[in-house]
N, CA and C of each residue as an Amber inpcrd file, in Angstrom:
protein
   318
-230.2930000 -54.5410000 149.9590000-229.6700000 -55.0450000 148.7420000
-229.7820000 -56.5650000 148.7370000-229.9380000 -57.2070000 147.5110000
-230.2470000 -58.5970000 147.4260000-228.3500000 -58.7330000 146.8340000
-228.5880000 -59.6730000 147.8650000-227.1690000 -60.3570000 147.6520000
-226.9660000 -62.0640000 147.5450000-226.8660000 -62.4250000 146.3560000
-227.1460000 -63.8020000 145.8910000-226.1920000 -64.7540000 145.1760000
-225.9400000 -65.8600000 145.5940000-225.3940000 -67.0010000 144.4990000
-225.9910000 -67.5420000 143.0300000-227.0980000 -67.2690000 142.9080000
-227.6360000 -67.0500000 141.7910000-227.4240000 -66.1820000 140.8260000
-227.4890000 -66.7240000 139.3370000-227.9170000 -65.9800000 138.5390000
-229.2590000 -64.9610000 137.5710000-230.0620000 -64.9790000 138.9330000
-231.2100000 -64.6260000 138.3710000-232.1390000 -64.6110000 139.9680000
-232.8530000 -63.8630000 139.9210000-233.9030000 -63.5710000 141.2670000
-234.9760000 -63.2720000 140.6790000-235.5180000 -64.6700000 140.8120000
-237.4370000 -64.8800000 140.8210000-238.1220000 -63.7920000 140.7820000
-239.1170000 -63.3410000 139.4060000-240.1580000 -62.3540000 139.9350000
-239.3450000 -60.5560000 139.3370000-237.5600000 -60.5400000 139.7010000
-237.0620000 -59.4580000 139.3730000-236.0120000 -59.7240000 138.3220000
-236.4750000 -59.1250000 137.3260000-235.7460000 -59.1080000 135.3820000
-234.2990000 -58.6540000 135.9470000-233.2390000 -58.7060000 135.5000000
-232.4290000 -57.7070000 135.1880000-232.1990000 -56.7080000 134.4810000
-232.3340000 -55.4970000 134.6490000-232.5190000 -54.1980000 133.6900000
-231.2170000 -53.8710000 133.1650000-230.3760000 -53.8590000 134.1080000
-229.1360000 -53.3480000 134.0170000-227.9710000 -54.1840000 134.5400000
-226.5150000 -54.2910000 134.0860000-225.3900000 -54.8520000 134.6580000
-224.5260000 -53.8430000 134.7670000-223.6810000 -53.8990000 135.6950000
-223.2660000 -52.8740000 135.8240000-222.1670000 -53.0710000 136.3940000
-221.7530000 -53.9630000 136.6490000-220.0380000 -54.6910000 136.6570000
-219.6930000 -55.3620000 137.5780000-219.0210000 -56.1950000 137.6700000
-218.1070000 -57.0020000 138.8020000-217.8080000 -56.0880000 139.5750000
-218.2780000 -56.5490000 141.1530000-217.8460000 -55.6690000 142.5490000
-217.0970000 -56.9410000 142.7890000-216.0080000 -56.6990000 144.1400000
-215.4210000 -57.6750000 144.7330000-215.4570000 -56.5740000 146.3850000
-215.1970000 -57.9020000 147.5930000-214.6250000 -57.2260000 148.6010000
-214.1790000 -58.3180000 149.0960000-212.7030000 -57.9610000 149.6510000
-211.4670000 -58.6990000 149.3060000-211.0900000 -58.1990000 151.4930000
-210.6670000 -59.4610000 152.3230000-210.0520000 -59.2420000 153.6170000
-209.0600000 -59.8610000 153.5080000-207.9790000 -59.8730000 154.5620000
-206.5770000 -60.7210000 155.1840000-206.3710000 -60.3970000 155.9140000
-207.0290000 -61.5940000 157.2890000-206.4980000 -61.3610000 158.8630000
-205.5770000 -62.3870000 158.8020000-204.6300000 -61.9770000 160.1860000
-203.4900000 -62.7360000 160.4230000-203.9790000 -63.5440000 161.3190000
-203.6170000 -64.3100000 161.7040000-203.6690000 -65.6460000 162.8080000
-202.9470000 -65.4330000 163.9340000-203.5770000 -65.1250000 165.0230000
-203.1120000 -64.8070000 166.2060000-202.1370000 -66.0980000 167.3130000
-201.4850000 -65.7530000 167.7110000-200.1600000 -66.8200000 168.5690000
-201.4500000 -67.1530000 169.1650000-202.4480000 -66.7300000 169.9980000
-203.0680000 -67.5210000 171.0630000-204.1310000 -67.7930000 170.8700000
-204.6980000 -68.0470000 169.6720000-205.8140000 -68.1290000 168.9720000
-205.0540000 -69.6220000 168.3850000-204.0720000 -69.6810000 167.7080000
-203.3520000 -70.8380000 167.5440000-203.2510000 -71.7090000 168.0350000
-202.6570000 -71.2890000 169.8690000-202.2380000 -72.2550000 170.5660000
-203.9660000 -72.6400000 171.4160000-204.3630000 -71.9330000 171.5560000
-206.1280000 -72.8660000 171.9210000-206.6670000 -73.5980000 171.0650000
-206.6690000 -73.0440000 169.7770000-206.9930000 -73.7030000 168.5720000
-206.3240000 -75.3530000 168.5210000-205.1200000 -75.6860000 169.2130000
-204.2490000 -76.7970000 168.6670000-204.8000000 -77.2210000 170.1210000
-205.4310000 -76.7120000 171.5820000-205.2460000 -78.0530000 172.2330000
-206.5950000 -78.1580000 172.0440000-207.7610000 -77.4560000 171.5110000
-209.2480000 -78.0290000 171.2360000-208.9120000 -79.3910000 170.6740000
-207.8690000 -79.1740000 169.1000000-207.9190000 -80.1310000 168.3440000
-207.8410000 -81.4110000 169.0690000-206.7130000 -81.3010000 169.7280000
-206.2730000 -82.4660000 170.5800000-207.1600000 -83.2400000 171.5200000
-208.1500000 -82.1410000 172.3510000-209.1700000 -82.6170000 173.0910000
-210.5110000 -82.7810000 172.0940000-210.8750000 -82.5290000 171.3550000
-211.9550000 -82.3760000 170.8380000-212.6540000 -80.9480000 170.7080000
-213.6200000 -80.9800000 169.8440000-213.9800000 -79.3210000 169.9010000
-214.1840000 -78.6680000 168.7820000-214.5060000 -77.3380000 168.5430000
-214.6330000 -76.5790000 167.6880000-213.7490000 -75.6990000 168.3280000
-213.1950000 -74.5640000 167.1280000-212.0180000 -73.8830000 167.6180000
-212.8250000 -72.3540000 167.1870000-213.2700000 -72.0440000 168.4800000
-214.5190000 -70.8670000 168.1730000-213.7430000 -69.5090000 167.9300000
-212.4480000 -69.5630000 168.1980000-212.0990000 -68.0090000 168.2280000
-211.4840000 -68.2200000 166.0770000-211.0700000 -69.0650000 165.8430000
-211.1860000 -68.8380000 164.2100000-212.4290000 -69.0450000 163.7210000
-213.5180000 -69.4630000 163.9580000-214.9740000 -69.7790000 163.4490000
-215.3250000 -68.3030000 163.4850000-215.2690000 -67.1560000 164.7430000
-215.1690000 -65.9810000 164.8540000-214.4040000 -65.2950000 164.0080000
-213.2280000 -65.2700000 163.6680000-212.2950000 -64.6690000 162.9870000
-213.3140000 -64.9690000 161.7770000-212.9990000 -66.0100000 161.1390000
-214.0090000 -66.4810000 159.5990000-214.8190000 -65.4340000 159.4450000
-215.7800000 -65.7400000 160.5450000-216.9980000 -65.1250000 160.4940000
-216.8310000 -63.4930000 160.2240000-215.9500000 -62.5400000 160.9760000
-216.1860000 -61.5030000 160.8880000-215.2520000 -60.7190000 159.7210000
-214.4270000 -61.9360000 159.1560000-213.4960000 -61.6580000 158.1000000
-214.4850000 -61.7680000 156.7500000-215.4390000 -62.5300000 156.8140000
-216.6560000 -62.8840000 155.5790000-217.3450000 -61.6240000 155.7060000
-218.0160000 -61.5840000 156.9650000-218.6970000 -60.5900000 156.6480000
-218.2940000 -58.6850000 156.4570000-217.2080000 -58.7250000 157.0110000
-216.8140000 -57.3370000 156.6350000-216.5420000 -57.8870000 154.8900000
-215.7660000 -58.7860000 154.2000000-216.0060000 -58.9060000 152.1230000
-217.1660000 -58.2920000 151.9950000-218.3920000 -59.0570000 152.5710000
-219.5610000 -58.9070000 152.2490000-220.4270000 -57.2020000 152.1340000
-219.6540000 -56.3840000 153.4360000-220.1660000 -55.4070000 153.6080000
-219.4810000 -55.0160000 152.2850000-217.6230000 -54.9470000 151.9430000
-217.3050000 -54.0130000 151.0680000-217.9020000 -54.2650000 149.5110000
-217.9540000 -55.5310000 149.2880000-219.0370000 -56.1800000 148.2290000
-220.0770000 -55.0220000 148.2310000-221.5290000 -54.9730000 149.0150000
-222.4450000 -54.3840000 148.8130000-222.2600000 -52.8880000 148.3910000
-221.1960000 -52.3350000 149.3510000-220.7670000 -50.6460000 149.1710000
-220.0960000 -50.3400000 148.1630000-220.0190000 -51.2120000 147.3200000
-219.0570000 -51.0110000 145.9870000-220.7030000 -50.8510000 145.3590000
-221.2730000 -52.2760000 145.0880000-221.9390000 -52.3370000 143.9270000
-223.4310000 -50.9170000 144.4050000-223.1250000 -50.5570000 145.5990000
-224.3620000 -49.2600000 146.1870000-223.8880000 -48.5730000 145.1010000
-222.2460000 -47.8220000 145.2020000-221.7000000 -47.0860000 144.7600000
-222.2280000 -46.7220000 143.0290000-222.3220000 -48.4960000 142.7060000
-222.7740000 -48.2440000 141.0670000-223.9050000 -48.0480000 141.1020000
-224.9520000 -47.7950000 142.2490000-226.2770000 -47.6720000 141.8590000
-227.0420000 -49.2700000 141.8910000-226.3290000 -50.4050000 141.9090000
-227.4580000 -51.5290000 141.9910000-228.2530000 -51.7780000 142.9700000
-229.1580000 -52.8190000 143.0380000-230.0310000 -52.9670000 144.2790000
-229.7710000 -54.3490000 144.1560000-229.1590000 -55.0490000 143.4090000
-228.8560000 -56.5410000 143.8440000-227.3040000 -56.8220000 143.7800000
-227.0000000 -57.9210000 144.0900000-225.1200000 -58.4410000 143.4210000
-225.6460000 -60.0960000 143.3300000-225.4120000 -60.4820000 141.7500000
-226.2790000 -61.9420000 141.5870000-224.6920000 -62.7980000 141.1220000
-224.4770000 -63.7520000 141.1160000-223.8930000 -64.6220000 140.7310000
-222.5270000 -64.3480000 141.5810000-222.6830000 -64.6210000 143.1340000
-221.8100000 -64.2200000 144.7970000-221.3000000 -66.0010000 144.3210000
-219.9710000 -65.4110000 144.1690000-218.9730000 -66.2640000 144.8430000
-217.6540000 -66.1970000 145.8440000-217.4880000 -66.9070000 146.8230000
-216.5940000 -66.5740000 148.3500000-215.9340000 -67.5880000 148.1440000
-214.8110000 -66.9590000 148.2070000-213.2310000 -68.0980000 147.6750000
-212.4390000 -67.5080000 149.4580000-211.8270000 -68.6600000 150.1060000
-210.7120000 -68.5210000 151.2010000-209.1430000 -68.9780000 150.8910000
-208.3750000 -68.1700000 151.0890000-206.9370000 -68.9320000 150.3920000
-206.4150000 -68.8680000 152.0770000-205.3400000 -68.9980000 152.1110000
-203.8270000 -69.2500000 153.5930000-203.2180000 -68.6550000 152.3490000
-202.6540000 -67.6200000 153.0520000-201.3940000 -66.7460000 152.2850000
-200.6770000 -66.5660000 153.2900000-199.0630000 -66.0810000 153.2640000
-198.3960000 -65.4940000 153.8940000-197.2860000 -67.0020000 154.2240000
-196.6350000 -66.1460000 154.7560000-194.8620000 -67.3860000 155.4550000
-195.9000000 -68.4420000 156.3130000-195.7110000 -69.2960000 156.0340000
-196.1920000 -70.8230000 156.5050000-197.6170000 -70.2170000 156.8670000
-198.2580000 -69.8320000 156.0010000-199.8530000 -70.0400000 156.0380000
-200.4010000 -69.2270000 157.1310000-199.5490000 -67.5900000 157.6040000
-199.9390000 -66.9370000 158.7330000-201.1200000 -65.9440000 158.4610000
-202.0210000 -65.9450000 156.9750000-203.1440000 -65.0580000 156.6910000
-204.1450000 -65.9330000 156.1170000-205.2020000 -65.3280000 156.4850000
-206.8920000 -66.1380000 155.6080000-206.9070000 -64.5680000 155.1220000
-207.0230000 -65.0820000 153.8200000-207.6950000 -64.2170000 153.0890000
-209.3720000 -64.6260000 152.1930000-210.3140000 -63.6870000 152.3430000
-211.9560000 -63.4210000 152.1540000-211.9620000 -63.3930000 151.1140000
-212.0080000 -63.6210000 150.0510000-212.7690000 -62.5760000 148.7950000
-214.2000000 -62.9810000 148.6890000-214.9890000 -62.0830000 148.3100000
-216.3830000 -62.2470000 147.3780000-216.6060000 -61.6120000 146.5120000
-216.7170000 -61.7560000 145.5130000-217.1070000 -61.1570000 144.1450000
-218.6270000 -61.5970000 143.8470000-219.1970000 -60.6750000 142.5440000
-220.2420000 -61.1060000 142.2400000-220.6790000 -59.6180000 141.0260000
-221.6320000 -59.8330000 140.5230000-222.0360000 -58.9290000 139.4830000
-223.2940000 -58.0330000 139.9340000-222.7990000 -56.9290000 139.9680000
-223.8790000 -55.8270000 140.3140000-224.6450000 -55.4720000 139.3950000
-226.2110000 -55.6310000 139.9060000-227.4300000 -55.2970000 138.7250000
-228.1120000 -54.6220000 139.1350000-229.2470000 -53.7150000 138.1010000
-230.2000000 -53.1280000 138.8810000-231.2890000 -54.0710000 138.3190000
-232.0620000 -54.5420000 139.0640000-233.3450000 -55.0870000 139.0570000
-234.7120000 -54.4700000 138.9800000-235.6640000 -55.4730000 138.3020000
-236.8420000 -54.4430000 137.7350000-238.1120000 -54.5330000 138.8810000
């Protein structure tokens, strides 16, 4: 499946639209993921166990994104946008979304 920030993919028309998919995560923020996270800051560093979290919180959106717009039958999702909010009592969730418009391409 072509999965894109674009509105349009070179070479393939759009035949069909076929609706807004989204896939939507919210992991919590772990006590010790926190407290390593705060003495990297202090020493310097990247704070790899949320770069991880990110990472596998994006890409599971991404998977439910594609399995939605499968569901409608498309072979692309064009115009992908990935929004991150902090939700929860003093900012204890990242929440994923990606949305985008499922097409079938020619």
């Amino acid at each position: 499946m072509i999965v894109t920030t674009t509105t349009a993919v070179e070479g393939h028309p759009v035949q069909q639209y076929l609706g807004v998919v989204t896939g939507e995560v919210i992991v919590g923020a772990n006590i010790f993921k926190d407290l390593f996270a705060g003495i990297r800051d202090i020493v310097g560093g990247r704070a790899g166990s949320y770069e991880s979290t990110l990472r596998d919180a994006r890409g599971t959106a991404f998977e439910e994104l594609e399995a939605e717009a499968a569901r409608l039958g498309a072979n692309a999702v064009i115009g992908v946008d990935i929004d991150y909010e902090v939700i929860g009592k003093e900012g204890s969730m990242l929440m994923v979304t990606v949305s985008g418009t499922a097409v079938r391409l020619g």
